[in-house]
TIPAGU-646710 format. One record per residue (C-alpha): x, y, z. Coordinates in pm, whole numbers, plus 50000, padded with zeros to 5 digits. Layout:
// residues N
XYZ/...
This chain:
// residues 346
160977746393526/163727769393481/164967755593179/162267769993048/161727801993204/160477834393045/161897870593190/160197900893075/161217931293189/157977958293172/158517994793279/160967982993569/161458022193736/162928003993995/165647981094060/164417958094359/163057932894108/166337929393906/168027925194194/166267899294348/166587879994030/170347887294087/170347878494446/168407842394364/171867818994350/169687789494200/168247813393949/171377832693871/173397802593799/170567788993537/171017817393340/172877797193059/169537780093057/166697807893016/164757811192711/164117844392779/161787863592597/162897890892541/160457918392588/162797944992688/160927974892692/161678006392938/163957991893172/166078020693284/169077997193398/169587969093230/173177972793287/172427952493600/171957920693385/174517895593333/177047893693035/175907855993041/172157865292999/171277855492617/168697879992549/168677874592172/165727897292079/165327933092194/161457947492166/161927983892295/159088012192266/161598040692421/164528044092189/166468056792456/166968020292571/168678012692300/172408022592415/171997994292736/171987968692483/175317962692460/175497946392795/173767916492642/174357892992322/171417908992092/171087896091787/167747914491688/166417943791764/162827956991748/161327987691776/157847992291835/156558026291774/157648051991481/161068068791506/161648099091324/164888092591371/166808063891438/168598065891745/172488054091825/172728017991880/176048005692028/178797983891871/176597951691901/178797924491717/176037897991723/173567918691602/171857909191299/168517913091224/166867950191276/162817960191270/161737989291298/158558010091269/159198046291095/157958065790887/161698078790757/165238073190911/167588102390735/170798085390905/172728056290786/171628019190935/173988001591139/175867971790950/173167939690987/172557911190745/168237915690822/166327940990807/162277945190826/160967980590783/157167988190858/155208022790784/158298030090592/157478042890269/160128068190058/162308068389845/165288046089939/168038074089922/171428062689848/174038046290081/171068041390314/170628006190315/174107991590375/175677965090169/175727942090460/171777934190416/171147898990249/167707897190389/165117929690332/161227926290449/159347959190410/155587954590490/154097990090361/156568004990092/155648011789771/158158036189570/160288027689274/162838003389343/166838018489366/169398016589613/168767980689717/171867964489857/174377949889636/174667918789835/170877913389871/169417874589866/165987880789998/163467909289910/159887905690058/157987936689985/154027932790089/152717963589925/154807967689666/153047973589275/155397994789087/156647984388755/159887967188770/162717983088538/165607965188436/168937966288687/166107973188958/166787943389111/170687932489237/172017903589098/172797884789394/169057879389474/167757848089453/164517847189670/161927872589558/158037878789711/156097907189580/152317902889760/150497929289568/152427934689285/150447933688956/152247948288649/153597934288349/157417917988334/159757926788134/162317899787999/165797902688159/164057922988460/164497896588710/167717883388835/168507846888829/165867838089110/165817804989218/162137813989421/159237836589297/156087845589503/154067865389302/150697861489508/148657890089307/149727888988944/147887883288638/149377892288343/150607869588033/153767853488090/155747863087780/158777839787659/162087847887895/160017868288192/160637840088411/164157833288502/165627801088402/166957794788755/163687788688896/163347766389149/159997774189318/157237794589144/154247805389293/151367824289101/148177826189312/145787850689114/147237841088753/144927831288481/146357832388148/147037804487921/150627787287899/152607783087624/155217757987573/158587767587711/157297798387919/157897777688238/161427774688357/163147744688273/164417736488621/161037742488763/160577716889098/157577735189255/154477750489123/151867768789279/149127778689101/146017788489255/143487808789037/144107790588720/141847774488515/142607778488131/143607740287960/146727725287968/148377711687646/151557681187695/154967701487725/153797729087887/154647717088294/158797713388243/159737676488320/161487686188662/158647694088852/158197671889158/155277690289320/152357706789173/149487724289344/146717731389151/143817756889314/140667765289059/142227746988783/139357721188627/140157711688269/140427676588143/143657665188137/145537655787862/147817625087747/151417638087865/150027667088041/151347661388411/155297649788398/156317616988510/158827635888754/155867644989009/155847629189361/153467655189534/149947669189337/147407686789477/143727696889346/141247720489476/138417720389260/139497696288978/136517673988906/137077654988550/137347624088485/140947610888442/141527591188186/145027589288104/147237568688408/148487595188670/152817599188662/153647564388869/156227581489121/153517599089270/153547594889654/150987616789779/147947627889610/145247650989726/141757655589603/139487684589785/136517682189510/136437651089279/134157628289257/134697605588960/135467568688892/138947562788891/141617541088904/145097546889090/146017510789083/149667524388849/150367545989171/153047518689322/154567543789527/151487560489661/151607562090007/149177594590117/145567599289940/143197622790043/139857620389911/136567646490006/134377634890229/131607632889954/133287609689770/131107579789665/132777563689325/134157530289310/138287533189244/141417512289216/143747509289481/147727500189491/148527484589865/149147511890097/147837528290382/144747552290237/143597578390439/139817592290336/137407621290451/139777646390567/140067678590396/143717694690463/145457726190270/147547710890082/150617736490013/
């Protein structure tokens, strides 16, 4: 099917193959069509291809390649092996989205709006980074933060556990992952987020460390108890996967519509869960529940509980997923119940 054809282009020293493709009229005139794949590696030519060709992603191992690009619309670049130096690229005015694999690059990036560094890890020198970036992946770094771009949304740093001073972070950014990091916050230090992955920390959440913005929070490895109006108001989705400490009526904001709880088991409480959740999720909770679940609840997951209950409040239940050990009598609303399948629920 040529609609769904893959090219890839692998050490081509010679041109007989490319032009064959370019002598095929049938294949040459479904070029608009290809979903090419982009693997363009070593091929010393690739001049030969046709403006209309929509390679979108470049995956190059020989830098030298990198001035043919601009005979075709890239909008992503990757290099595959460590640079020392960054070579030229051309003027490529749909590119936007550059990975590479370096240890340092002393020279100035070209303008894109994404960038994803790997094996990079120094300082971030000024004017390196330019402004253009909204979107910043770096899988191994691990300096202090400075220099970031001023008009920076995204920041997704995998290695990352340096403290976090105040101003470190731009303003613009609103969608912040930190996999390792594990240091105390200070208030004011974050920006007005409206998403926090913070997979590894565990430290107490201290009044005004959590931006009031929040939209999403996600705190896999936290286990500290929370106080009342530590958790942003606005709060919609909670993640959180190591705790276990109890949870008093006030303390989840009244916003949330989706909670995912991993280790937590504590009874709960009159009040405890707000009446604004649709979507809840348990792990390992296995108490009895007492108190009637929030009634707008539409899907409700259960991967270790095995108590008599009764979910006949739930009108607009429509998903519940029980373990397969299961063996209590419970309640049921009218809806279609699905039992005995354990899923991830996240």
């Amino acid at each position: 099917m040529l609609g769904r054809f893959e090219v890839e282009f692998k050490y081509c020293d010679k041109e007989d193959w490319i032009a064959l493709f370019l002598t095929c009229k049938r294949l040459y005139s479904k070029c608009q069509a290809l979903a090419v794949k982009q693997h363009i590696w070593t091929c010393t030519n690739l001049a030969l291809l046709p403006h209309r060709l929509h390679s979108h992603v470049a995956q190059m191992r020989d830098p030298s390649c990198a001035m043919m690009l601009s005979c075709v619309n890239t909008t992503r670049i990757d290099f595959l092996d460590q640079l020392l130096t960054l070579p030229k690229l051309p003027k490529l005015t749909k590119l936007r989205d550059l990975r590479l694999t370096q240890r340092y690059a002393p020279v100035r990036l070209p303008c894109v709006e994404q960038l994803k560094l790997r094996r990079f890890n120094q300082e971030i020198t000024p004017n390196w980074l330019p402004d253009s970036i909204t979107s910043l992946t770096m899988v191994d770094f691990n300096q202090p933060l400075s220099n970031l771009p001023i008009h920076l949304q995204r920041l997704y740093l995998l290695e990352f556990n340096q403290p976090i001073r105040v101003g470190d972070l731009p303003s613009t950014l609103t969608d912040l992952t930190l996999s390792t990091f594990n240091h105390p916050i200070d208030p004011a230090a974050l920006p007005r987020l409206s998403r926090l992955s913070l997979p590894w920390f565990n430290h107490i959440l201290a009044p005004g460390v959590l931006p009031t913005t929040l939209d999403t929070l996600a705190l896999w490895h936290f286990d500290h108890s929370i106080s009342v109006n530590i958790l942003p108001p606005a709060l919609s989705i909670l993640y959180l996967g190591d705790f276990n400490q109890p949870l008093l009526a006030g303390v989840l904001p009244h916003t949330l519509i989706k909670l995912v709880f991993g280790k937590f088991n504590q009874p709960l409480v009159a009040g405890v869960l707000p009446p604004s959740l649709t979507q809840l999720a348990f792990h390992e909770f296995n108490q009895p529940i007492t108190h009637p679940l929030p009634s707008r609840l539409t899907a409700l997951v259960f991967e270790n509980f095995n108590q008599r209950c009764s979910f006949q409040t739930l009108v607009h239940l429509r998903e519940l997923r029980l373990p397969d050990g299961f063996n209590q009598p419970i309640v049921l609303p009218s809806f279609n119940l699905t039992f005995g399948k354990r899923k991830r629920y996240a």
